[in-house]
N, C-alpha and C positions, 0 to 999 in steps of 0.2 A: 504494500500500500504506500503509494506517494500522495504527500499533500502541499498544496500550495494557495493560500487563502482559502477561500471558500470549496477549491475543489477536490477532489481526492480520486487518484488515480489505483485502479484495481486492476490487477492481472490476472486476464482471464483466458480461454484456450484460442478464442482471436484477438487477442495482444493488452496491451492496455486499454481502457474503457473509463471515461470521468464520469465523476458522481457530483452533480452540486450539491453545497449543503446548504440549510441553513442561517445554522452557528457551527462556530466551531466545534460544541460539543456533539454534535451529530457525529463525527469522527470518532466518535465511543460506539455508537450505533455498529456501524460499519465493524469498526475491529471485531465488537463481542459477536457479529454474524459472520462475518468471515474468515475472520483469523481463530478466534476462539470457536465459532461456530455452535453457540449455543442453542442454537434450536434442534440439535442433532441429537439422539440417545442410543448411537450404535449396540450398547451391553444391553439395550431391549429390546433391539431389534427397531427403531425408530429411524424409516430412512427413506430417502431421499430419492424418488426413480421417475423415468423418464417417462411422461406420459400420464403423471398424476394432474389432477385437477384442481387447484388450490384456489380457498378463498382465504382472502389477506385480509384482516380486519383489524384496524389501527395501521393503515399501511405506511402513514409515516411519509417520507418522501420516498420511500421506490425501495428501502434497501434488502430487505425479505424478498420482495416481488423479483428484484433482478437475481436476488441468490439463486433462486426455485427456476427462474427461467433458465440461468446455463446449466439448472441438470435434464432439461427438456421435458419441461412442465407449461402448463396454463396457466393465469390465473385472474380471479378476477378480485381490484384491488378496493377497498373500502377505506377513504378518508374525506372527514368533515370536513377539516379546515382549510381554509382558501388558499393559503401562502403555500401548505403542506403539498396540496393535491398538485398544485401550478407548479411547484418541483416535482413533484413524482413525474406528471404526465411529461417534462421537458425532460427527464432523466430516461425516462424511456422510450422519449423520441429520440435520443442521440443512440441509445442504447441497442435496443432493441428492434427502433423503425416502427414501433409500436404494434407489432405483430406479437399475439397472445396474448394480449391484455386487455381488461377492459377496467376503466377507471368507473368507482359510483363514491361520487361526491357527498354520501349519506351520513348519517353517525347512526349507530345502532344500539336501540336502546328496548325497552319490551312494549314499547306500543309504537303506533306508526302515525307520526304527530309530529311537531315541532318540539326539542327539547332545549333547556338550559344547556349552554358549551361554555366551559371557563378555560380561557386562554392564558396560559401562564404566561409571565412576563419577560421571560429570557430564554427558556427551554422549548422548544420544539414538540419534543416528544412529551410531554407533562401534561396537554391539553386534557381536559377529562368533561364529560358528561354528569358527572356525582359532582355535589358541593363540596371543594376544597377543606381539608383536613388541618392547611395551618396557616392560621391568622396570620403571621410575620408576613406572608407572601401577598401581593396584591393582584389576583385574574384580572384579566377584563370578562366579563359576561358578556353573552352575545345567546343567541338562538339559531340555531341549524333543524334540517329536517333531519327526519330517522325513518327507519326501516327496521324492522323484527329482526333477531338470527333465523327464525323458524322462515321469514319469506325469503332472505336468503338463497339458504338452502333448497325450499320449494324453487324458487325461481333460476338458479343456477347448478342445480346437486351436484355437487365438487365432492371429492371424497376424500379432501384435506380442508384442514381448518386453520388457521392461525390466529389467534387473539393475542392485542397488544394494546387494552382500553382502557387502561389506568384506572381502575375499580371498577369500572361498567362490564367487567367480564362474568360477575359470577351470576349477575339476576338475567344477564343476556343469555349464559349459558342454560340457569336453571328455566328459563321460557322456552326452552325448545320440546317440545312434545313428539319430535321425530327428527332422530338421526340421520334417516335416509341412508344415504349409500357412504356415508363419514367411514372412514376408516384410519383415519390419522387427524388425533386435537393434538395442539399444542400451543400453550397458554399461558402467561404471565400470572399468576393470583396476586394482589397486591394486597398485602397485612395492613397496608397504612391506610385503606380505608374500612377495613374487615379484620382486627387486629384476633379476636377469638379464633382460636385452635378450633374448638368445640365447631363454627362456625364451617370451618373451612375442612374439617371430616366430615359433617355431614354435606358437605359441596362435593367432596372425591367418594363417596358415599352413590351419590345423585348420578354420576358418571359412570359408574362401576352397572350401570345397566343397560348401560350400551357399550360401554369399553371395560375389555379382558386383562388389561394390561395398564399399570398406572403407575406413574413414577412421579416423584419422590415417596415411599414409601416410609423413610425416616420420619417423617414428621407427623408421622400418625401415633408414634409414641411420647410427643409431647402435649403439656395441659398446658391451660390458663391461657394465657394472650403473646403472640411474638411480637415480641418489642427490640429487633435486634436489625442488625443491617448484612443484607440488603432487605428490602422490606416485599420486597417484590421474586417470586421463586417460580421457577418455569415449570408445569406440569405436563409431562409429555402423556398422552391418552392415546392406545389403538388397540385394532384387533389384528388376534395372532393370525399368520401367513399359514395357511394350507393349501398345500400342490401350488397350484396357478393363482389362487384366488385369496383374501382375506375372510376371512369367518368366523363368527362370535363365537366364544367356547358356549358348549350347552348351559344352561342352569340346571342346578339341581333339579328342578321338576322335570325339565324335559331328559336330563338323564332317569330320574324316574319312568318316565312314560316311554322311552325307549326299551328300558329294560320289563315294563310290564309287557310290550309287545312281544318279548323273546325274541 
């Protein structure tokens, strides 16, 4: 990764490729995706293949969206904010020629209305949907339209998901009433607006019935409230790979009812 003001040069299998950002701390963005590559869970099988169908939601300026497109993927990207989107969509015209993308200007939230958007005042990626957790900082408020996760899905069935909505992820999540064809979540939880433990079990609790597989699993042995840094911890969610295809492991009842078949 090279940077030079605003722009940050990434190498990729057709040569270098610029990213605008921005601020400068967007350049945290970038590393933790592609150098560190945190969205990835290889030890669970959590990966990355050609031909998945992702929806990006909190897309930020482009930088998940460009990852997922050079391992030859779709994806269709979700960001409110104005400044945000006008980068992504200009990152991706240099980028990618704006082939497999579709930009929706939406924020997502659990009704399909116009909601509250608080614009943090230096940070980029900070924007959030939820009222602001700390007084010291000053938003600006504004109002965006929204969109369900559940129409979403209905309207796009992608079989990847990516949340990155700065507390708006867990009531978005827990609105969905159908999976569809998901096969891979992968999600930020952020404690600083949802600080109880207790809260955020029964959230991977709520998941565990569509998804077979659920990482971090450490943190289901602690109580009380996390009050520690980073505040925000990536949940990687899917189902196990069998032969060609992805498929839920049975539940218990339906192992039941198999084996009452003989």
């Amino acid at each position: 990764m090279r940077t030079a003001g605003r722009l940050v040069s990434m190498r990729v299998k057709a040569g270098l490729v610029p990213i605008e950002l921005s601020d400068k701390r967007d350049r945290c963005v970038v590393h933790e995706i592609f150098e560190q590559r945190c969205y990835e869970h290889l030890g669970s099988g959590f990966l990355f293949c050609p031909r998945q169908h992702w929806l990006d939601v909190g897309a930020h300026i482009g930088v998940f969206t460009f990852f997922v497109l050079q391992h030859g993927c779709t994806v269709v990207a979700v960001e409110p904010c104005a400044l945000n989107a006008s980068l992504l969509e200009r990152n991706l015209k240099a980028i990618a020629r704006g082939g497999g993308v579709l930009v929706d200007r939406r924020a997502v939230s659990t009704k399909a209305t116009t909601v509250p958007f608080f614009r943090h005042p230096s940070i980029s990626f900070r924007h959030t949907t939820e009222p602001p957790r700390r007084p010291s900082v000053q938003f600006d408020e504004g109002r965006v339209e929204a969109v369900t996760l559940q129409h979403l899905l209905d309207q796009h069935d992608p079989d990847c998901v990516k949340l990155d909505i700065q507390g708006a992820e867990r009531d978005a999540v827990l609105s969905v009433a159908d999976w569809r064809n998901v096969k891979q979540l992968v999600l930020e939880y952020d404690f600083e607006y949802a600080p109880e433990l207790s809260t955020f079990h029964a959230f991977v609790a709520k998941l565990e019935a569509h998804f077979d597989v659920i990482v971090p699993d450490r943190l289901r042995k602690l109580e009380g409230t996390w009050e520690w840094f980073p505040a925000a911890h990536v949940i990687y969610a899917h189902r196990r790979w069998v032969g060609t295809r992805f498929a839920r492991a049975p539940s218990p009842a339906e192992d039941a009812a198999l084996l009452a078949r003989g």
